[in-house]
C-alpha positions as CSV (number, residue, x, y, z in Angstrom):
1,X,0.8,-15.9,-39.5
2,X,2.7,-13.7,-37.1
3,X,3.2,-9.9,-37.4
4,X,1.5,-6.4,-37.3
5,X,-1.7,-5.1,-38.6
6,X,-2.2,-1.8,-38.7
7,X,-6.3,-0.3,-39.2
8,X,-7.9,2.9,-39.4
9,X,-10.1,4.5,-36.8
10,X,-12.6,3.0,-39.3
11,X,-11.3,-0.6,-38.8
12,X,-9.9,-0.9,-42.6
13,X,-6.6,-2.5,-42.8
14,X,-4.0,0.2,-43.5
15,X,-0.3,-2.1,-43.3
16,X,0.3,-5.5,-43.0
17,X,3.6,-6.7,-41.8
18,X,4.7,-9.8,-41.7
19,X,7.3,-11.5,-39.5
20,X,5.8,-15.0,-39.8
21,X,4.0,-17.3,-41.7
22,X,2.4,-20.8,-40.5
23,X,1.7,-23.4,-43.2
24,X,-1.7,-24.7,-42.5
25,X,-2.3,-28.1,-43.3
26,X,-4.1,-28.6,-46.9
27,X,-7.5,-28.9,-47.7
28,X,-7.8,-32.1,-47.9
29,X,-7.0,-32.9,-44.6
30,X,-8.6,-29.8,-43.3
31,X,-12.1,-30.6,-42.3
32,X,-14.7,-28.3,-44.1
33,X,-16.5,-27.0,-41.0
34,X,-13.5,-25.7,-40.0
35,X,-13.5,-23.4,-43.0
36,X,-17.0,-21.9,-42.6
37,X,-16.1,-19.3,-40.7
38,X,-12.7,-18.4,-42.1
39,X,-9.7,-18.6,-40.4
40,X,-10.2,-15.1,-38.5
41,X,-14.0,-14.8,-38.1
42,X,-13.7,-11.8,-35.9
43,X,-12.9,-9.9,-38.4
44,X,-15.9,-9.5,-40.4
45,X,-17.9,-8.9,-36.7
46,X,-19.5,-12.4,-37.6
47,X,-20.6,-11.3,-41.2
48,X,-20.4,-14.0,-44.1
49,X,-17.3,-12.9,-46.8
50,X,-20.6,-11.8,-49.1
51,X,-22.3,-9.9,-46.7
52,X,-18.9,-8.2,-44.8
53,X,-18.0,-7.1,-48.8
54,X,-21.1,-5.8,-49.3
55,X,-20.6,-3.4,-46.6
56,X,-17.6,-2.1,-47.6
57,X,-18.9,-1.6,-51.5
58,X,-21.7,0.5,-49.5
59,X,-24.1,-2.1,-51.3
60,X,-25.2,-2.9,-47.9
């Protein structure tokens, strides 16, 4: 995917925008390891998705 993201001082995602988009091949072909960590791992500062959305519900 190709495009502009747009975050808060806070690091929340404000805008999205789009220019491209890069089919990824399916499942099936893609190994599982390669899914552990998501396809942008940086994102959640190397939090698991459970963990990085218990943060921002404050649960955390």
């Amino acid at each position: 995917m190709f495009g502009t993201l747009t975050q808060n001082a806070k690091g929340q995602v404000l805008a999205i925008h789009v220019t491209d988009i890069e089919i990824l091949p399916s499942t099936t072909r893609l190994p599982r390891a390669d899914l552990a960590g998501g396809f942008y791992p940086e994102m959640t500062g190397g939090l698991t998705a459970a963990e990085h959305l218990a943060v921002i519900r404050g649960e955390a």
